[in-house]
N, C-alpha and C positions, 0 to 999 in steps of 0.2 A: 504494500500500500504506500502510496507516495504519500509524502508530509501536506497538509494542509496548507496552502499560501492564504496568508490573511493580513491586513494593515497591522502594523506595528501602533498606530496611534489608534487609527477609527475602529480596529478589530473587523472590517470589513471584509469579504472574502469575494474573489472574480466571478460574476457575474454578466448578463449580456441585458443592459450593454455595457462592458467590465471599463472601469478604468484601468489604466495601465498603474501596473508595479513596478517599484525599482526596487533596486538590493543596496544597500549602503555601503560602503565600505568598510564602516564599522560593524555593519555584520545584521545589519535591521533592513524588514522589509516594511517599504510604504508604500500607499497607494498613490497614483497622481495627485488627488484632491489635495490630500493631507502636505502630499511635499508642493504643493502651490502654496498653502498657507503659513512654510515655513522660512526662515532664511537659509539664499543662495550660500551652497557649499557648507552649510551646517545641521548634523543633526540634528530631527526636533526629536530625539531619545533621549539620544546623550549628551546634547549641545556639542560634540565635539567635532573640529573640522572633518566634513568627510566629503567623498565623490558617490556619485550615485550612478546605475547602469539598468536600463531598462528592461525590463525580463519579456524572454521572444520567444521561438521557438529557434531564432538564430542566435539566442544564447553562447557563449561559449559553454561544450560540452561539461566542464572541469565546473564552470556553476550551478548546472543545470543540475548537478547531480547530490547538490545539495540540498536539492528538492526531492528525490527519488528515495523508495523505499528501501530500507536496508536489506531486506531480501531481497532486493532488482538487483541493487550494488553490489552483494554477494556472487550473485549471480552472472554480471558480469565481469567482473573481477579473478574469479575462482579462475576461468581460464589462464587468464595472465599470468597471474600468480603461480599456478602447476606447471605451466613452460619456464619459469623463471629457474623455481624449483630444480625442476630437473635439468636446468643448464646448469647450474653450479655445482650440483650434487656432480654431475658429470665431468667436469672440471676437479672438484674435490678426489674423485677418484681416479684422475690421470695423476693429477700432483703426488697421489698417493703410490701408486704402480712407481711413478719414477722414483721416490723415497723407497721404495722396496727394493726397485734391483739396485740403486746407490749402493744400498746396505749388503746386500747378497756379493756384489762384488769388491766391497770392504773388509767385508767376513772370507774372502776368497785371499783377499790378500794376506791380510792378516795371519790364514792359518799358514800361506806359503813362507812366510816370515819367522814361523815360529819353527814352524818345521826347517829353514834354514840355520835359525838359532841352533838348534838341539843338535846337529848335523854340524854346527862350529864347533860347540861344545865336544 
């Protein structure tokens, strides 16, 4: 279920014929009305300077989905997230293979060294 969009001042929610919403910068959604009644480049939340962006449907993605249900976001995240996964784990395990013959032909030398020892002796 996606999150409810509703004015941060008038508590009103999109309707037809909807005014339009902006997102704040500080993180508050207002309606048009409401941000007509307020002062340019200030919150009327927080009174603090902020910039305002119009909510679309040509949104950027990365906001829009601040809107979206966290079971949607799961869902489409999950994928990403399991290719990532398994790129590094695969990675993790090459790093790992070369640590091991490192070692194996450490172990190789080594025994040859001792056995050369023992043979000075």
């Amino acid at each position: 279920m996606a999150v409810a969009v509703f004015c941060n001042v008038c508590f009103c929610e999109p309707c037809k014929p909807a005014p339009r919403f902006s997102l704040t910068s500080c993180g508050h959604v207002i309606c048009e009305i409401c941000l007509q009644k307020g002062k340019k480049d200030e919150c009327l939340i927080c009174r603090t300077p902020c910039r305002t962006l119009f909510l679309s449907k040509q949104t950027n993605p990365d906001i829009q989905s601040l809107f979206m249900g966290i079971d949607t976001l799961c869902k489409k995240y999950s994928k990403e997230i399991t290719q990532i996964s398994e790129f590094q784990e695969k990675h993790r395990k090459h790093l790992l293979a070369y640590h091991r013959q490192k070692m194996v032909k450490l172990e190789e030398s080594l025994k040859k060294v001792t056995q050369q020892m023992h043979q000075i002796q």
